[in-house]
N, C-alpha and C positions, 0 to 999 in steps of 0.2 A: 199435348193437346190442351190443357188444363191452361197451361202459362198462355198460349196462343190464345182462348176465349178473352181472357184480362186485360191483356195487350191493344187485342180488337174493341172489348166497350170501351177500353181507356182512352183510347184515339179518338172515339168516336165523342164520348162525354167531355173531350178537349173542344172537335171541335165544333159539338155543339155550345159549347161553352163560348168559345172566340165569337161568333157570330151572332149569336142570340143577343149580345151585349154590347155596348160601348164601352168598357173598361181596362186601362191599361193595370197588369202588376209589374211591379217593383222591388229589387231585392235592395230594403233598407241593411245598411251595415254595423251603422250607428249613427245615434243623434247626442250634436256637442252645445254648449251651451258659450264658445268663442270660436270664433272664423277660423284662431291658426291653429285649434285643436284639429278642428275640422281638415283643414287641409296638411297638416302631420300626417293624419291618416290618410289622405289620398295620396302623398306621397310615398307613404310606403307602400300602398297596393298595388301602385304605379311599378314602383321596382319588383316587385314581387310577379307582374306583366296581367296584373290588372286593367281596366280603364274608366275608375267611379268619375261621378261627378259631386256634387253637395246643389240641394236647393236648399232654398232660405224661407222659413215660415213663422210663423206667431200660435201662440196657444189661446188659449181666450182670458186668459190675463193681461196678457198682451206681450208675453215675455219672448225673445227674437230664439229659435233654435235654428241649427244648421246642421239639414241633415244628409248623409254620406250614403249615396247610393249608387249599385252596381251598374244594373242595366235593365230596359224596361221590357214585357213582354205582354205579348196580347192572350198569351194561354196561360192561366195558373199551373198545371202541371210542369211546365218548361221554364218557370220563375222558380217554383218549388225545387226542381232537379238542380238549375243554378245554385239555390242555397246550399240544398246538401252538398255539393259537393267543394262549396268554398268552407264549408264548413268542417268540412273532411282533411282539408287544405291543409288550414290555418288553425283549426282547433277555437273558432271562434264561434257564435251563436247569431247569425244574421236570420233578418225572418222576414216574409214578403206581406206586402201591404199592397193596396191600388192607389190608383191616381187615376187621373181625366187624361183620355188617349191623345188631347190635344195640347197638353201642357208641357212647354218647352224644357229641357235641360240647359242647367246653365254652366258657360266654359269654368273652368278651374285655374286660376293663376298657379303656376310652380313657386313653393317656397322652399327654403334648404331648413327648415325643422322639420324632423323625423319624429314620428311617435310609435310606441307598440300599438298593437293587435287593438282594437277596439274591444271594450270590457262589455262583460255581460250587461252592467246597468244601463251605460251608455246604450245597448242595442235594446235593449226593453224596451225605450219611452218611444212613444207615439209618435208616427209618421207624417203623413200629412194633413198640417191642420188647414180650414177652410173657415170662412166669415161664414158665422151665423146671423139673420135676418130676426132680431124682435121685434115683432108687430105692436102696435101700439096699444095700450089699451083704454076701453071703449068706456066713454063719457057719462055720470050719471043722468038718468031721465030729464032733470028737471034744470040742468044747463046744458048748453050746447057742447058739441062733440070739439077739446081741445085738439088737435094732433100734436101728438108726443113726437120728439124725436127719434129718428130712428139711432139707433147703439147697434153698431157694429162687434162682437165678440169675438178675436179673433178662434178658434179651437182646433185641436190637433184630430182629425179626422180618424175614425176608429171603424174598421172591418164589419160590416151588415154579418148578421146569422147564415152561416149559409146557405146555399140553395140544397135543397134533396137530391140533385145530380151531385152538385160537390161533392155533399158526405157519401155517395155513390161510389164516387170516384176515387176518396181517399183511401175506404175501404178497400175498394179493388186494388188500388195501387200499395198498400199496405201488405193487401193478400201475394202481389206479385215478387215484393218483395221480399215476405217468407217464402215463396218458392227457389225465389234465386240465393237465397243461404244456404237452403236445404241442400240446392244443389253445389254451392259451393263445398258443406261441410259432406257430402257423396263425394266430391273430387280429392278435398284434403283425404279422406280416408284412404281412395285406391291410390292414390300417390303412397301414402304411408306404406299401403301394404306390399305397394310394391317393391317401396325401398328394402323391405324386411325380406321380399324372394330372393334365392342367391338369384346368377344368369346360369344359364347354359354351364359357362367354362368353369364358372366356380364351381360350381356341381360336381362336372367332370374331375377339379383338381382336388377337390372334397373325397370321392368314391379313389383316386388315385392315391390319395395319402392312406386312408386306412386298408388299402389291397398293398401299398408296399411294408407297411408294417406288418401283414400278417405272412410276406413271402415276396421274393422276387416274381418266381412265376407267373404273378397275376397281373403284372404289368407288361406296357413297351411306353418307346419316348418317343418325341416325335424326332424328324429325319436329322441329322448332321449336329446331335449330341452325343455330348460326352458323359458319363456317369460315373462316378467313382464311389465307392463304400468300403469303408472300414469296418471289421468285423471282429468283434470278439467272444470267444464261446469256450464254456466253464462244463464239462463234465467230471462228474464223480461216478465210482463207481467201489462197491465195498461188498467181501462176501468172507468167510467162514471157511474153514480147510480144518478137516481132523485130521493130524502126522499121525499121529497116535491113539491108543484107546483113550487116554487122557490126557491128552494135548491138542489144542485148539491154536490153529493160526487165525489173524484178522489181515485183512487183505483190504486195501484201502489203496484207489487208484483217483489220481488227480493228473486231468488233460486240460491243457488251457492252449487254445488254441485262436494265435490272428490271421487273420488274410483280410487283402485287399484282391476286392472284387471292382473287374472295370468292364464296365459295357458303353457297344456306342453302335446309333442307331443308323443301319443305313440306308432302311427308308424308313416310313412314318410307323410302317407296320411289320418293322423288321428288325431283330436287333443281333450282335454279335457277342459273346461276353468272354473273361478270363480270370479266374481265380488263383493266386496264388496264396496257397494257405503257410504258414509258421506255428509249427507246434512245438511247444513245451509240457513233457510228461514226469511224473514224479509216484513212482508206487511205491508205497510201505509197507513190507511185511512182517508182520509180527511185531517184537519193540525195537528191535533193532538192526534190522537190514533194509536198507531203503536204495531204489533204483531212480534215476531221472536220464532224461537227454532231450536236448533241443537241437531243432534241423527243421529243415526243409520239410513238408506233409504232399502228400498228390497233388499235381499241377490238373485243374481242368480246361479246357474250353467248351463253349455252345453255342445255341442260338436261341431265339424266341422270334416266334412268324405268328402274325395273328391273321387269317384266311378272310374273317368276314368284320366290317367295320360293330363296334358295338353301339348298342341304342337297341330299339323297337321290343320285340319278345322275344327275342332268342336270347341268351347269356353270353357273353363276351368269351370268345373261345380262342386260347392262345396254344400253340402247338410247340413244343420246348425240348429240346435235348443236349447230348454234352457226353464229351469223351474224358478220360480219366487216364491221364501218362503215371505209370509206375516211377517216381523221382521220388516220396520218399524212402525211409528204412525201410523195407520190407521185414516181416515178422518171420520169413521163412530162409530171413540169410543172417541174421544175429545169434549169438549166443544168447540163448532163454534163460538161463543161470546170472546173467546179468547185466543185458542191453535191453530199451524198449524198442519198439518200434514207432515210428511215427506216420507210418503210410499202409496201404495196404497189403501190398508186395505182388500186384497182378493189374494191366490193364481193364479197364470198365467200359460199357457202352450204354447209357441212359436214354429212353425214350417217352415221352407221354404229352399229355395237354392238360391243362387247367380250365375252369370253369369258371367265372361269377356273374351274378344278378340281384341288381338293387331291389329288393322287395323292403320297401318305405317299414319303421326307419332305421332298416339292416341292410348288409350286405351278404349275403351267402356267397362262398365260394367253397371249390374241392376241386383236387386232381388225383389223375391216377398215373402211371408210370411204371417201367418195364424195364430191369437193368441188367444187362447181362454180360457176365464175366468171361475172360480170356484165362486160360492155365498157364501157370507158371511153372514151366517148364527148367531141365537143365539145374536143376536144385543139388546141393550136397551138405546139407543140416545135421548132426549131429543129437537126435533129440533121443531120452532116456536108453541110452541105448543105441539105436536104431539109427538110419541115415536117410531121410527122406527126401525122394526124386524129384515126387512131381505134385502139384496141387488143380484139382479141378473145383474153384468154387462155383457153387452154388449160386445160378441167376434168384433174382428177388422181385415181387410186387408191390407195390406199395401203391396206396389209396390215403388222402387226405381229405375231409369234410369240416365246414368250420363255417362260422359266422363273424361279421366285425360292423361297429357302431360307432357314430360319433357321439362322444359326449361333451363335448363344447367347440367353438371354431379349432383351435389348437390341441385336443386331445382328443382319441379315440383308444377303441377296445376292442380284441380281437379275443374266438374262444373255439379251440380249436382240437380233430383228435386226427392220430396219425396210426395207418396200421400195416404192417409190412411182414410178408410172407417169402422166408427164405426156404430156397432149396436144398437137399443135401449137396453137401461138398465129401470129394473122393480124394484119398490120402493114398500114396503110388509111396513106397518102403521097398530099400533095397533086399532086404533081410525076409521081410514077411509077404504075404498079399498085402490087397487092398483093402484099406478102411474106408468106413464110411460115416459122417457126423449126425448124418440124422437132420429133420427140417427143423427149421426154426422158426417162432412167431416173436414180432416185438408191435410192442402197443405203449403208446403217448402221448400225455394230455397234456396240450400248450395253451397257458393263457399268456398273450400280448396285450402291450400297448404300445403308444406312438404319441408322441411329442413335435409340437412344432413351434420353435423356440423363431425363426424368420421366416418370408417367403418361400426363401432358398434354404435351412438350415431344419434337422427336424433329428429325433434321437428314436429307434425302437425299440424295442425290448422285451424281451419271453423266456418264459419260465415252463419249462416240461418237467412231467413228471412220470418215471417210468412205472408201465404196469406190470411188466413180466419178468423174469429173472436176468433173463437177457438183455435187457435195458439198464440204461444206468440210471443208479438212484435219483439222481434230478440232474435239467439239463438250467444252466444258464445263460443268455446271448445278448449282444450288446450292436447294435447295427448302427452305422451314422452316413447316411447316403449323401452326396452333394451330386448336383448337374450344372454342367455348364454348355450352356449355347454355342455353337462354334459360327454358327452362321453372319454372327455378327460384326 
């Protein structure tokens, strides 16, 4: 509204201005003191898509100048805007002057000298000059009145004071002019700050990097992708055995285990996956008997279905599970005196959903999950003694709560705990009854991170650490996911 009032007396102070007077202005560019300076410079303005002219005038010495002028206007405000913006142009200093609205321009002959930009001193000197009339002066008393000749002087004509509408006007047009910065340097900033917002998808791919750094689960990809991940995971595990009254065993277990994990999406909200793991175990006990074997570990498949798109208030809710095929060593068909095992030695069935929500500027997620075991049946082990039949383990729960942040476009941090409630498992012996192991609790603190070295290339990585006896002393893992598009 403000810019609008300015606008309005501006127009208005124009064209009371045009009318109230006889006066043309003029955007002088420069004044040359030789004809082919003079037109160098109209030559170049000309190429530049200019169209000056030069008039020709005298100063009141009588010395001849020729001066380089744009174009003529009847409103000073639209002479003035002329200049600024040749002056914006060209980087040069033109400045507006009047003239008599009935005063011819004169044509420009083409010549082939070129000159630069006309110079500040050259645009300084005075415009146009006009004959001044000196009156004669008057005879004394007491002889008759001689008349003097009249002298013609010629002088370069210089700018009246202005009127109190002008400085009105410039004011105002001053004032309109701070507006329209202000408003420029308001647009330069929301541009800026726009540039500084991620979009949408960035966002989305932002919350998708630090949720697969802290777990599979917490993701899907969208339709007719491929996923691939390379996995590497370091357990230890060390504890203490009395043979004797004064004899101490040290038990020191080292599992390192790879698999490749591959999933692939079959729709946007649907995924399929498969793990095949590769373990390498190596236990030492005491100082000098140590066990290793490398093979095959349990083969899984699953899936991940996410129900409801994510956004709005709800938290992103993904539905996940996965079977467990007995392929590798089972522990309950080896000799214990000196094979490991590398698998668990019974089918598995997992079920659960995961949960997460951006609450600015983290990420919360957890899951919980339900697993439960098939007997392994048909057994003939050989254990202290004993020959044991059959195994019924123990189903388990498990609950995961955790948070993850970024801390710069390419790294983020995950901080996370995990707690799992097993069931008794029941032990079937030829020889005796049944045993029974008793429940179990295991609890682990995993702090993650995640690495993203390309668009497509990123590295994660987590360090747990166990809290119960039942756990092992620390866990270490190495994940390196890639995706590739098929639809392309």
């Amino acid at each position: 509204m403000r810019t609008f009032f300015a606008v309005t007396i501006i127009l208005t102070l124009f064209c009371t201005s045009a009318f109230g007077q006889d006066t043309t202005y003029t955007v002088q560019v420069a004044a040359c003191e030789r004809l082919d300076s003079a037109e160098s410079i109209v030559k170049d303005l000309e190429a530049k898509g200019y169209s000056p002219y030069i008039k020709e005038t005298a100063d009141q010495n009588g010395k001849t100048w020729f001066i380089v002028r744009l174009e003529d206007f009847s409103l000073k405000g639209a002479a003035e805007a002329s200049a600024s913006e040749f002056n914006a142009d060209t980087g040069s200093t033109a400045v507006v002057t009047t003239t008599a609205a009935a005063e011819p321009a004169q044509p420009v002959a083409e010549t082939e000298a070129v000159s630069p930009s006309p110079s500040p001193q050259e645009v300084a000197k005075p415009s146009e000059p006009k004959p001044v009339v000196v009156p004669p002066a008057p005879a004394p008393p007491s002889q008759p009145a001689v008349a003097q000749p009249t002298e013609q002087a010629p002088a370069v004509m210089a700018i009246d004071e202005p009127p109190q509408s002008d400085r009105r006007m410039d004011e105002l047009q001053k004032e309109l002019e701070s507006l329209q910065e202000e408003m420029k340097q308001i647009r330069e900033q929301q541009e800026a700050r726009r540039k500084l917002e991620i979009t949408e998808d960035e966002k989305a791919a932002k919350e998708k990097e630090i949720l697969q750094a802290a777990g599979r689960e917490y993701t899907t990809m969208k339709s007719n992708t491929l996923g691939l991940e390379l996995n590497f995971n370091y357990q230890y595990y060390s504890y203490d055995v009395i043979t004797q009254a004064t004899e101490v065993e040290q038990h020191a277990n080292h599992n390192l285990t790879s698999s490749i994990f591959t999933e692939y999406a079959v729709l946007d909200n649907m995924t399929l996956n498969l793990n095949v793991p590769f373990s390498y175990k190596w236990d030492n006990t005491g100082t000098d008997v140590a066990k290793e074997v490398t093979d095959l570990g349990d083969v899984s498949v699953g899936f991940q279905y996410q129900p409801l798109r994510s956004g709005g208030t709800l938290p992103t809710t993904i539905l996940f599970g996965s079977f467990t095929f007995d392929m590798g060593r089972s522990p309950y068909e080896i000799n214990v005196d000196k094979d490991l095992a590398t698998g668990n030695g019974y089918y598995s069935a997992a079920a659960g959903l995961s949960m997460s929500k951006t609450i600015d500027p983290i990420i919360a997620f957890g899951n919980v999950s339900y697993n439960y075991t098939f007997k392994a049946e048909s057994l003939n082990q050989p254990r202290n003694g004993l020959t044991l039949r059959e195994v019924d383990p123990g189903d388990s729960i498990s609950g995961t709560l955790g948070m993850g942040f970024a801390l710069s476009y390419n790294v983020s941090m995950n901080f996370s705990y995990q707690y799992t409630y097993r069931f008794s498992s029941t032990y079937t012996w030829e020889e005796i009854a049944d045993t029974y192991s008793g429940s179990q609790t295991q609890s682990m603190l995993y702090i993650g991170t995640g690495w993203r070295f390309t668009p497509k290339t990123s590295l994660n990585m987590k360090v747990g650490i166990g809290l119960t006896d039942e756990d092992p002393d620390f866990v270490v893992s190495f994940r390196l996911p890639f995706e590739f598009d098929l639809s392309d």
